[in-house]
PyMOL commands that place a pseudoatom at each C-alpha (Angstrom):
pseudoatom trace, name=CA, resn=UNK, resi=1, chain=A, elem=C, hetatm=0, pos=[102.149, 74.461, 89.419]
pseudoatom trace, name=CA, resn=UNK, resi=2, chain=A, elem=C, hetatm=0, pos=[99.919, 75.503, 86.745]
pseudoatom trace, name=CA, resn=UNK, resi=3, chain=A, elem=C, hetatm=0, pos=[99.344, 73.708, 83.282]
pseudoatom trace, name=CA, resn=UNK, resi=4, chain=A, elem=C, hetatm=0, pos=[98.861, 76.009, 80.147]
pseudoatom trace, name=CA, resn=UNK, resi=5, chain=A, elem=C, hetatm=0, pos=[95.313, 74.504, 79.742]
pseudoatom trace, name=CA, resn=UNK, resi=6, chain=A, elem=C, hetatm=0, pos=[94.663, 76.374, 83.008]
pseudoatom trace, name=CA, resn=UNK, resi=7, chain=A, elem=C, hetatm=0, pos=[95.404, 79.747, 81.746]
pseudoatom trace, name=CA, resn=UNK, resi=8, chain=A, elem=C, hetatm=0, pos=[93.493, 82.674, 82.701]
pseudoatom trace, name=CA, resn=UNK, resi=9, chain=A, elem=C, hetatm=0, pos=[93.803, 86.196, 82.377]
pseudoatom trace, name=CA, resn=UNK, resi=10, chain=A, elem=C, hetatm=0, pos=[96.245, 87.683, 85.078]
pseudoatom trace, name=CA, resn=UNK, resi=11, chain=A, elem=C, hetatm=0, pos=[97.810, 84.226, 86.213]
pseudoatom trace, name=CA, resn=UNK, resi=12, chain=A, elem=C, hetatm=0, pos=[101.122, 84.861, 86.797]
pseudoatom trace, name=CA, resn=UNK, resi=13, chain=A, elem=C, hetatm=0, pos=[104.107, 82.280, 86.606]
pseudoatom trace, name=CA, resn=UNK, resi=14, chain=A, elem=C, hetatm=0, pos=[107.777, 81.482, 85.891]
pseudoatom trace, name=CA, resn=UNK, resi=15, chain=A, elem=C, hetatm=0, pos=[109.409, 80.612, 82.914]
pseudoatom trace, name=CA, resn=UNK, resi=16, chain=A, elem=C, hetatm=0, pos=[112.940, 80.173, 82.153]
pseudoatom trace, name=CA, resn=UNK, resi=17, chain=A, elem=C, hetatm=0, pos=[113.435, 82.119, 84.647]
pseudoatom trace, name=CA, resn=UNK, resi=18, chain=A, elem=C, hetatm=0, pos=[111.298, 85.154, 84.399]
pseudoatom trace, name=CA, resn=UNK, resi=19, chain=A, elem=C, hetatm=0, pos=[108.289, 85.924, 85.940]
pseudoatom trace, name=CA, resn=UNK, resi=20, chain=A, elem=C, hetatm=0, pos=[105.122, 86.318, 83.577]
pseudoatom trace, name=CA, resn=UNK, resi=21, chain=A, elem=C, hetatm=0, pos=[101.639, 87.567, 83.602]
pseudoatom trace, name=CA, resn=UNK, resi=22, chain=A, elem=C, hetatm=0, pos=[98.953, 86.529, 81.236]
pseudoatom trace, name=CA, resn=UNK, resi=23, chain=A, elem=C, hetatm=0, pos=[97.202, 89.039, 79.528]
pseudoatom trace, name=CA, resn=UNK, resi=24, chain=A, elem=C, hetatm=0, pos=[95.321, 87.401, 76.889]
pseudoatom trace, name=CA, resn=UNK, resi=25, chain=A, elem=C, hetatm=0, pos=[94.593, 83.632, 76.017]
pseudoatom trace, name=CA, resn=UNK, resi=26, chain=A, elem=C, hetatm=0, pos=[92.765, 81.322, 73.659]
pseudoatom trace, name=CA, resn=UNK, resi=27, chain=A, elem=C, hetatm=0, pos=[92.852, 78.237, 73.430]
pseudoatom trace, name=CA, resn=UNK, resi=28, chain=A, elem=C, hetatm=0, pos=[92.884, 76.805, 69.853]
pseudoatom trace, name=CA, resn=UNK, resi=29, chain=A, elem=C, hetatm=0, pos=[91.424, 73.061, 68.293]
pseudoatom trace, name=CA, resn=UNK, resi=30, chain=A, elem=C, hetatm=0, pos=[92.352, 73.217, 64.581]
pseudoatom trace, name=CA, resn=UNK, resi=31, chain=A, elem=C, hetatm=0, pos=[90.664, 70.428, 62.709]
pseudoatom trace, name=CA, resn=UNK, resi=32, chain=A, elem=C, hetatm=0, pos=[93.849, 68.400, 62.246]
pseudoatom trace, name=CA, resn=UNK, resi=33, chain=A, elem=C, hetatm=0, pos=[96.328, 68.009, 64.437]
pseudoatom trace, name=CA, resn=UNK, resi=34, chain=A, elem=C, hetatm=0, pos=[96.651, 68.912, 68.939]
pseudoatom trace, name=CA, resn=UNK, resi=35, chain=A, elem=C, hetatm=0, pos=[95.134, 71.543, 69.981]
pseudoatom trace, name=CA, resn=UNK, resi=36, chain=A, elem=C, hetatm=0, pos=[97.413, 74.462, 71.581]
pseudoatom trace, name=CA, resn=UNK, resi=37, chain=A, elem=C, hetatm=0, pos=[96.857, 77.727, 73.451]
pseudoatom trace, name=CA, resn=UNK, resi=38, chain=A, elem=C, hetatm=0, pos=[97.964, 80.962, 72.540]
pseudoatom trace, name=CA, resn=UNK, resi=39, chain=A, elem=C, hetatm=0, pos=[98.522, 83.451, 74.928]
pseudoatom trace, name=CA, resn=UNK, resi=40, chain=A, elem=C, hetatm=0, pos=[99.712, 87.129, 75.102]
pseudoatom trace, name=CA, resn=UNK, resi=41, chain=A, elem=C, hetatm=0, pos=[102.478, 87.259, 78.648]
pseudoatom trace, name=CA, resn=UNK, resi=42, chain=A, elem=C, hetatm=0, pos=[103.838, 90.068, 80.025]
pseudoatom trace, name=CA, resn=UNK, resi=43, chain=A, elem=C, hetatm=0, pos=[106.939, 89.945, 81.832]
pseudoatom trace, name=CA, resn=UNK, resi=44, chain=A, elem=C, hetatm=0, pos=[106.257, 91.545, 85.081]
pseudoatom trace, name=CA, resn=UNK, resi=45, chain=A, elem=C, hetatm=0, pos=[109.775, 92.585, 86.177]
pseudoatom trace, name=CA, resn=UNK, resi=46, chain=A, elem=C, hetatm=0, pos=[111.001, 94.133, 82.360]
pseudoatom trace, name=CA, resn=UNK, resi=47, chain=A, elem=C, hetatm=0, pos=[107.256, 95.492, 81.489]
pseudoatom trace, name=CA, resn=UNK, resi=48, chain=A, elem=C, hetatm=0, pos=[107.876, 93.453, 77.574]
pseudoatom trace, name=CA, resn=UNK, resi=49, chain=A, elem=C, hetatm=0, pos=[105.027, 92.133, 76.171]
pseudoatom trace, name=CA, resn=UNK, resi=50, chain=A, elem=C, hetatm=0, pos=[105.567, 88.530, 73.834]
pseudoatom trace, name=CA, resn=UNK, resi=51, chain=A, elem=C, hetatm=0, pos=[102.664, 86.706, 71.860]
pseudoatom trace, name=CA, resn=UNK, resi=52, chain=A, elem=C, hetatm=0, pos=[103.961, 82.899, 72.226]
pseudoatom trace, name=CA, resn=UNK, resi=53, chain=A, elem=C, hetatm=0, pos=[101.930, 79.268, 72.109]
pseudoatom trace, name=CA, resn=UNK, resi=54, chain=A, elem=C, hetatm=0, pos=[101.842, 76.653, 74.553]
pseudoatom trace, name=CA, resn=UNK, resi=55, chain=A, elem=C, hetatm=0, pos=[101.117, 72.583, 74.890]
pseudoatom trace, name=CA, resn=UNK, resi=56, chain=A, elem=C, hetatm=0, pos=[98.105, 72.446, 76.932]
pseudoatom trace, name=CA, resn=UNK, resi=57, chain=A, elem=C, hetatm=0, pos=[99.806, 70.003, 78.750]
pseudoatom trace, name=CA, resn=UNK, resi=58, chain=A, elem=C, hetatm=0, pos=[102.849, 72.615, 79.883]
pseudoatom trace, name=CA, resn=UNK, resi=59, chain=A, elem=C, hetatm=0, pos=[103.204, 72.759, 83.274]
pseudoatom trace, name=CA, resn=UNK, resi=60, chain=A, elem=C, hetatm=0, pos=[104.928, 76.050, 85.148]
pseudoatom trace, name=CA, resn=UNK, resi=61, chain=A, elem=C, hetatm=0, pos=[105.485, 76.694, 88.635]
pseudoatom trace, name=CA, resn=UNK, resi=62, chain=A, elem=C, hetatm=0, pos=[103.015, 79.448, 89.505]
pseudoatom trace, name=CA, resn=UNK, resi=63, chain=A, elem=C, hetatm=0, pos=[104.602, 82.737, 90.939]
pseudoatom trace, name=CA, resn=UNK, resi=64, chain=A, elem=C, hetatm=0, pos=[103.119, 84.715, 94.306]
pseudoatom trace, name=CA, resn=UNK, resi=65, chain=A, elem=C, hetatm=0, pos=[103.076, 88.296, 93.622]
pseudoatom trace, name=CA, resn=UNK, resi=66, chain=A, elem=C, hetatm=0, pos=[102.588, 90.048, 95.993]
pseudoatom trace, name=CA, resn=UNK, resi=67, chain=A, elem=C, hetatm=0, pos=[100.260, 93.095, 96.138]
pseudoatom trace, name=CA, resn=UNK, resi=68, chain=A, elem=C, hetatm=0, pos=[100.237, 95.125, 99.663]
pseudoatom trace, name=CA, resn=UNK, resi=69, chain=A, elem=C, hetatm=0, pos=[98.190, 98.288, 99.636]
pseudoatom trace, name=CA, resn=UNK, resi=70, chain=A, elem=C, hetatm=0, pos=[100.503, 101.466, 100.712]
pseudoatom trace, name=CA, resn=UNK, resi=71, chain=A, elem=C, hetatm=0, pos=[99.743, 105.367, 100.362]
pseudoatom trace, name=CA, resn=UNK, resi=72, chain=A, elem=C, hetatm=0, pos=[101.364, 107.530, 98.175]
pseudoatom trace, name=CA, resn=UNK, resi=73, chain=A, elem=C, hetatm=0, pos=[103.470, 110.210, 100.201]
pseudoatom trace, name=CA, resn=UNK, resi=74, chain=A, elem=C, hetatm=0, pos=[105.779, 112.259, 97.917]
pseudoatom trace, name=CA, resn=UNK, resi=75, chain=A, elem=C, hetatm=0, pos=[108.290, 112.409, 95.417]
pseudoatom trace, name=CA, resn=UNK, resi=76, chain=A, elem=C, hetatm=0, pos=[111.665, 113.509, 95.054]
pseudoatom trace, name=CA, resn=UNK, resi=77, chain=A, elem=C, hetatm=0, pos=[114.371, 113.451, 91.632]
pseudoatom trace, name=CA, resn=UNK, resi=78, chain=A, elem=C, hetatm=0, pos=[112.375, 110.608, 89.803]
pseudoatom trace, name=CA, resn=UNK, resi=79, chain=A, elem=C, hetatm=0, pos=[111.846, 108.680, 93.075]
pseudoatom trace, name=CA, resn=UNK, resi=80, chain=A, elem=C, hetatm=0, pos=[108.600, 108.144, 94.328]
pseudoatom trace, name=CA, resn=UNK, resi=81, chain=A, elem=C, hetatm=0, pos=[107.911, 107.205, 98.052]
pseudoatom trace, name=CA, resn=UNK, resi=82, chain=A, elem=C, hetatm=0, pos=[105.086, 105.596, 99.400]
pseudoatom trace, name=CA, resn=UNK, resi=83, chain=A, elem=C, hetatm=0, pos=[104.070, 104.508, 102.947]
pseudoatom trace, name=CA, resn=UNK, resi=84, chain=A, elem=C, hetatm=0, pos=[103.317, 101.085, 104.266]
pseudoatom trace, name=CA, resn=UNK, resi=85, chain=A, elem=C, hetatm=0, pos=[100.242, 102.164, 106.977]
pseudoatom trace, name=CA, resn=UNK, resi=86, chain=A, elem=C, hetatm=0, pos=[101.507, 99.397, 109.411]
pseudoatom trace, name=CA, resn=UNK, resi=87, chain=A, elem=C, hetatm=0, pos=[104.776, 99.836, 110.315]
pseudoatom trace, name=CA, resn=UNK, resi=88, chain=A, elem=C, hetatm=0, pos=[105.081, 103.540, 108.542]
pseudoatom trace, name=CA, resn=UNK, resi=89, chain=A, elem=C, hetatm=0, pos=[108.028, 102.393, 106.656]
pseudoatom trace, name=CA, resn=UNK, resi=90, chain=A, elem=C, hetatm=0, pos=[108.780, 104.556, 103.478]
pseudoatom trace, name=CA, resn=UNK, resi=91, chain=A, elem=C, hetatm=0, pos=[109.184, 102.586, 100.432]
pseudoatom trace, name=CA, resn=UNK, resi=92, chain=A, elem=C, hetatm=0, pos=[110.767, 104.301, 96.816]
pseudoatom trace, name=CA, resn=UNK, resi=93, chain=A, elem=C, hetatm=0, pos=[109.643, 103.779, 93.619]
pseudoatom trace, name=CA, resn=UNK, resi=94, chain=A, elem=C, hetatm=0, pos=[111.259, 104.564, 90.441]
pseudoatom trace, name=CA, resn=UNK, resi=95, chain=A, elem=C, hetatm=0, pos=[109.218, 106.174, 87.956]
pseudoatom trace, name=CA, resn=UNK, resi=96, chain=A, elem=C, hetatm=0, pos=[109.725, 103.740, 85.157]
pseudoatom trace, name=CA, resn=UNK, resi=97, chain=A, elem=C, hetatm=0, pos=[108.070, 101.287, 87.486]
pseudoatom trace, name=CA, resn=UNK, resi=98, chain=A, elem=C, hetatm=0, pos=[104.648, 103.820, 87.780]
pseudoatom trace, name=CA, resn=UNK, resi=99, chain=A, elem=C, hetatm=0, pos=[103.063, 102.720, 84.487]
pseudoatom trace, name=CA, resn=UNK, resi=100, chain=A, elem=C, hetatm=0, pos=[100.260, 105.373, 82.660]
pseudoatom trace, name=CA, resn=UNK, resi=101, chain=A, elem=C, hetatm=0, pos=[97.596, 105.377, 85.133]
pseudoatom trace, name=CA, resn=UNK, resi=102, chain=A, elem=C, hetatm=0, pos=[99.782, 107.226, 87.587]
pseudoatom trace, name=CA, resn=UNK, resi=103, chain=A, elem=C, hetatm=0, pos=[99.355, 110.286, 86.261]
pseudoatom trace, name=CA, resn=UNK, resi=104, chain=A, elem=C, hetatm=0, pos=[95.585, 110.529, 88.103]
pseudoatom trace, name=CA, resn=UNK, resi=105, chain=A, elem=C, hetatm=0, pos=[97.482, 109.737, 91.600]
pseudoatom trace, name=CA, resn=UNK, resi=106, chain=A, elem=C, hetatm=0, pos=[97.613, 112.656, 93.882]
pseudoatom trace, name=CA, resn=UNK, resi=107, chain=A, elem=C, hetatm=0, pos=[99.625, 112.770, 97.188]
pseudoatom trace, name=CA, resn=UNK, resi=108, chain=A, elem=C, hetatm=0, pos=[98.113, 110.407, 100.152]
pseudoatom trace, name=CA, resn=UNK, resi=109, chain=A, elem=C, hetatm=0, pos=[95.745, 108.057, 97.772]
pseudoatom trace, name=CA, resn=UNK, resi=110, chain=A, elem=C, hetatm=0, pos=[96.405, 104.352, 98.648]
pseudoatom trace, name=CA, resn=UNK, resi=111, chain=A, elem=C, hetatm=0, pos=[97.995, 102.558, 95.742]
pseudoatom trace, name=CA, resn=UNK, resi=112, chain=A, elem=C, hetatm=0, pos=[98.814, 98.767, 95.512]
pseudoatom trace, name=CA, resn=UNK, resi=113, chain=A, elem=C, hetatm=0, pos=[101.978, 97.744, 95.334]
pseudoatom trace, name=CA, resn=UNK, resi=114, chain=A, elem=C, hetatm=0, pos=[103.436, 94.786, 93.482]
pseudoatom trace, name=CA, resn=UNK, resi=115, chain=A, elem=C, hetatm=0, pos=[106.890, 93.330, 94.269]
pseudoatom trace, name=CA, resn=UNK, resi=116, chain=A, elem=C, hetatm=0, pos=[107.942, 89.921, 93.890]
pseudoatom trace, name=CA, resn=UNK, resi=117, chain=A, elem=C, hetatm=0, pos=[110.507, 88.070, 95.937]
pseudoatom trace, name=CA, resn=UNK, resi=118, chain=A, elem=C, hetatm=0, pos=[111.035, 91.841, 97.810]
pseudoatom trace, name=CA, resn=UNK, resi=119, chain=A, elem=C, hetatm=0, pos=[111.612, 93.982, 94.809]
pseudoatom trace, name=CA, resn=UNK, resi=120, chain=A, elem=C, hetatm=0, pos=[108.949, 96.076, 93.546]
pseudoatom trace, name=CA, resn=UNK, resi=121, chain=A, elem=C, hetatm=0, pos=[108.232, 96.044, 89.827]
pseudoatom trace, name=CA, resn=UNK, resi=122, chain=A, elem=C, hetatm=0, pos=[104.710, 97.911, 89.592]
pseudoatom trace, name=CA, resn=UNK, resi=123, chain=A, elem=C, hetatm=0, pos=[102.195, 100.367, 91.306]
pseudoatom trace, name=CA, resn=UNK, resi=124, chain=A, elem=C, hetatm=0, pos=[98.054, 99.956, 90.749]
pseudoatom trace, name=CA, resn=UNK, resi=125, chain=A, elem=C, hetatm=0, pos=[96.447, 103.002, 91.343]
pseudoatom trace, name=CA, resn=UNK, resi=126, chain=A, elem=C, hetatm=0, pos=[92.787, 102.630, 92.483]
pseudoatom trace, name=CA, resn=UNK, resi=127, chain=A, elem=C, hetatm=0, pos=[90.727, 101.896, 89.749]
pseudoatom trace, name=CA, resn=UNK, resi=128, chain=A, elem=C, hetatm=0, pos=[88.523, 104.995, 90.462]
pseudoatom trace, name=CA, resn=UNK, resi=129, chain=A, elem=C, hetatm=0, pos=[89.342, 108.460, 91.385]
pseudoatom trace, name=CA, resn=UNK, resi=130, chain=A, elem=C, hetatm=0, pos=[88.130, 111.519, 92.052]
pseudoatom trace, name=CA, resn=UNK, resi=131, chain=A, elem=C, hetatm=0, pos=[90.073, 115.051, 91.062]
pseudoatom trace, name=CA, resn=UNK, resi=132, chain=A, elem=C, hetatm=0, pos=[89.071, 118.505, 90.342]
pseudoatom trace, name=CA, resn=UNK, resi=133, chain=A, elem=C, hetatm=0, pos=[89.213, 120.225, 87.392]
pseudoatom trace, name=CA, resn=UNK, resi=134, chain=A, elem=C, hetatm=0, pos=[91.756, 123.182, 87.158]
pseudoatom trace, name=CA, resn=UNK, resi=135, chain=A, elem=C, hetatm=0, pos=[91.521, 124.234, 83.508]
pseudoatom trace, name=CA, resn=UNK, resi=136, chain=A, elem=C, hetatm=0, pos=[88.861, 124.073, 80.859]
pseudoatom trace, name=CA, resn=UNK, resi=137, chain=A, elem=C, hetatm=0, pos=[86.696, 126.128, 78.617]
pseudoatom trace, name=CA, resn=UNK, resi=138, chain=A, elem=C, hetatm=0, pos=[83.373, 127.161, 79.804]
pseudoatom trace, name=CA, resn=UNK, resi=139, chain=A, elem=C, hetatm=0, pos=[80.926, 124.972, 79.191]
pseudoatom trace, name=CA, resn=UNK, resi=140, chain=A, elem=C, hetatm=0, pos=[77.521, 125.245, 77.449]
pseudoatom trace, name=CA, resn=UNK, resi=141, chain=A, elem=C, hetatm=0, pos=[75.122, 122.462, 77.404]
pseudoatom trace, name=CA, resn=UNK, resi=142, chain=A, elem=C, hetatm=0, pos=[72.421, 121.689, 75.553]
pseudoatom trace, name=CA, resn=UNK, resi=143, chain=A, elem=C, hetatm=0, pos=[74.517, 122.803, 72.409]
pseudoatom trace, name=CA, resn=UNK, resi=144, chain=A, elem=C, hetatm=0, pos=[74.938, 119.517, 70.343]
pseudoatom trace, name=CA, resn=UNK, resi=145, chain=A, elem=C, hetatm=0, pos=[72.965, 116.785, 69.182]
pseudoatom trace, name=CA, resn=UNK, resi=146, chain=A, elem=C, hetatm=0, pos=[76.187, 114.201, 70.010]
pseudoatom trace, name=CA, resn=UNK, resi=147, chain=A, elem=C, hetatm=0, pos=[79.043, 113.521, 72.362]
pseudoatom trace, name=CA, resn=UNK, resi=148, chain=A, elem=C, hetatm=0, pos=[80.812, 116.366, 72.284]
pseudoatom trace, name=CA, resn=UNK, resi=149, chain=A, elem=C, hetatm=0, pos=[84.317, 116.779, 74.641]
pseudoatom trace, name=CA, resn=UNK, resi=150, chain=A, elem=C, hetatm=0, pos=[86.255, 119.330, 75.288]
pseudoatom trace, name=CA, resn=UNK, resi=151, chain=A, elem=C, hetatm=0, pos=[89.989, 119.214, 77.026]
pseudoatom trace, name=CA, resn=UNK, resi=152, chain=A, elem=C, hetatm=0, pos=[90.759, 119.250, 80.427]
pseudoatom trace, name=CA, resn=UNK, resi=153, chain=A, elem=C, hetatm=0, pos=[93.440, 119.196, 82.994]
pseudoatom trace, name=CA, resn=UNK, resi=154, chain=A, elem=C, hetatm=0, pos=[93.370, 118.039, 85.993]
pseudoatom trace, name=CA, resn=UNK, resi=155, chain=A, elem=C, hetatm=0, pos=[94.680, 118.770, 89.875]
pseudoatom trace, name=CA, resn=UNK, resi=156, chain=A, elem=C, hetatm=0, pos=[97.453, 116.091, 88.912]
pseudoatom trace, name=CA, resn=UNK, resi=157, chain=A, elem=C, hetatm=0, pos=[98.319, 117.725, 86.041]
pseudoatom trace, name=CA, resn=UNK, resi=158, chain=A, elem=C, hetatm=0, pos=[96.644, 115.052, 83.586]
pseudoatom trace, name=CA, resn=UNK, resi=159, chain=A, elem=C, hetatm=0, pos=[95.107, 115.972, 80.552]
pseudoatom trace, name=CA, resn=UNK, resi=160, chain=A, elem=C, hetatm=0, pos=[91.455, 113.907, 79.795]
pseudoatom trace, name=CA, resn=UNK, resi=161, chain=A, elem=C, hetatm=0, pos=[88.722, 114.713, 77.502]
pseudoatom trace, name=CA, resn=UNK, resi=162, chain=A, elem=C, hetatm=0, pos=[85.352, 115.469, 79.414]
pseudoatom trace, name=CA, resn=UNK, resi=163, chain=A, elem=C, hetatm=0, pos=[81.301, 116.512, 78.489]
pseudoatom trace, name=CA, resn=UNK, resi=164, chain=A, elem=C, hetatm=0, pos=[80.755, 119.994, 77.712]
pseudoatom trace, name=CA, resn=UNK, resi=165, chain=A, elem=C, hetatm=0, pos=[78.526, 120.800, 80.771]
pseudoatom trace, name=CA, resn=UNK, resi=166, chain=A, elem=C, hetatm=0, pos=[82.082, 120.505, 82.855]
pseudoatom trace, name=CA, resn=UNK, resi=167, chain=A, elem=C, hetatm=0, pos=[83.579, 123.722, 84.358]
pseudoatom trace, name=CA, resn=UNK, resi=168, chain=A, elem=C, hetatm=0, pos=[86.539, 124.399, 85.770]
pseudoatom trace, name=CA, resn=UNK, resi=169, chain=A, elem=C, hetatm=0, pos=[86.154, 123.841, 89.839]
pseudoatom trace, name=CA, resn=UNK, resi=170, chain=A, elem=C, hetatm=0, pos=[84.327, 120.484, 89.093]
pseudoatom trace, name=CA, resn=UNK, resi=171, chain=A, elem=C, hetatm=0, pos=[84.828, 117.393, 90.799]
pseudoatom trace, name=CA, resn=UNK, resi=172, chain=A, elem=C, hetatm=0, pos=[84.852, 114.638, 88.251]
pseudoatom trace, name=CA, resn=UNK, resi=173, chain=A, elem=C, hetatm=0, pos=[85.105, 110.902, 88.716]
pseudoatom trace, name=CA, resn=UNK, resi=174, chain=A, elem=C, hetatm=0, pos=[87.907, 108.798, 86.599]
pseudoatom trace, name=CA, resn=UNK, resi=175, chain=A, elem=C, hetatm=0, pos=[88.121, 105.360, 85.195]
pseudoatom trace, name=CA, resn=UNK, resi=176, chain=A, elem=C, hetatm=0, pos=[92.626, 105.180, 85.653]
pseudoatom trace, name=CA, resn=UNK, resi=177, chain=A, elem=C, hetatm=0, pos=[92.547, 101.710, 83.206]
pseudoatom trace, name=CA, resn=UNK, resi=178, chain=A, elem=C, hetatm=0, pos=[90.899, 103.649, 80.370]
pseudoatom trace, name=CA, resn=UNK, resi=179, chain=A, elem=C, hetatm=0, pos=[91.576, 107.262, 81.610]
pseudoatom trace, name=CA, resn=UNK, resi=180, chain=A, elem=C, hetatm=0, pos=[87.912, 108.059, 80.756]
pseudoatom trace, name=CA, resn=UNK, resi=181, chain=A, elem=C, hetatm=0, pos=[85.932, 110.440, 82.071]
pseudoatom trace, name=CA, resn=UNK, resi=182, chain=A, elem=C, hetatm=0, pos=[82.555, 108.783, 84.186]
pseudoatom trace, name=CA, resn=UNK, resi=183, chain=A, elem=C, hetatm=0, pos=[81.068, 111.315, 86.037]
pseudoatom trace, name=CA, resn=UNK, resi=184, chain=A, elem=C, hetatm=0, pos=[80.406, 114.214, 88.481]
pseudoatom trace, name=CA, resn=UNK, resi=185, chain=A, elem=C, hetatm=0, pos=[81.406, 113.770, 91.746]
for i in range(1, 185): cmd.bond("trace and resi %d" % i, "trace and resi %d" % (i + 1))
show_as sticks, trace
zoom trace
């Protein structure tokens, strides 16, 4: 069980029967009256996103989601499979269930993925990555006096905004929560 006053980003419990995920919280002490805390839940299986408030003193039973790291193998017609490295089972995904940060996934990079009660609801791709760049304009640097960027795409087919000393062959390094360029590779 976990009260409300215990709250932290990323707890996940259930709630009338749903399973949620804390994204944000704060707890609150107006000058008059109980204090409360307000927190921003996502519901892990449907992906929707509610602002709601909570008695500190709310308790919920807390929900094991499970996260098993598997590699990414191929996909087929909106399915995408991905194999579990100890008993080479292969495992399909619907898209809808990739999220954003997918799109900097090539094939065989090891993913985690998130299921509850035996049905899969999300894929984290590492939080790092490194790709090559296919397509840019030549660079020039030394040219500006700010942060200049220039588009991109990448070997997955991802479009980012990099530095203007990047040329098409490089190997960059990618943040896949902000989908930021970091560095060479």
């Amino acid at each position: 069980m976990v009260s409300a006053g215990d709250f932290r980003n990323g707890v996940t419990f259930e709630m009338d029967g749903n399973v949620y995920q804390i994204i944000e919280f704060q707890h609150v002490k107006p000058g008059k009256g109980a204090a409360f805390v307000r927190a921003k839940i996502r519901n892990v299986i449907a992906g929707s996103v509610v602002e709601r408030t909570f008695n500190p003193n709310d308790k919920y039973p807390t929900a094991f989601v499970e996260r098993k790291e598997m590699e990414f193998s191929y996909s087929d017609e909106g399915l995408y499979y991905f194999m579990d490295p100890e008993s080479y089972e292969l495992v399909p995904v619907n898209a809808s269930d990739l999220g954003d940060a997918f799109k900097f996934v090539k094939e065989n990079m090891v993913c985690k993925i998130l299921s509850y009660k035996g049905n899969v609801f999300g894929v984290e791709p590492p939080t790092f990555v490194e790709l090559q760049i296919t397509q840019t304009d030549p660079g020039f640097a030394g040219n500006t006096a700010t942060n200049a960027t220039k588009p991109a795409t990448l070997e997955t087919g991802a479009e980012i905004r990099v530095p203007l000393f990047i040329n098409e062959g490089d190997m960059i390094r990618i943040d896949t929560r902000t989908g930021e360029y970091m560095e060479r590779a």
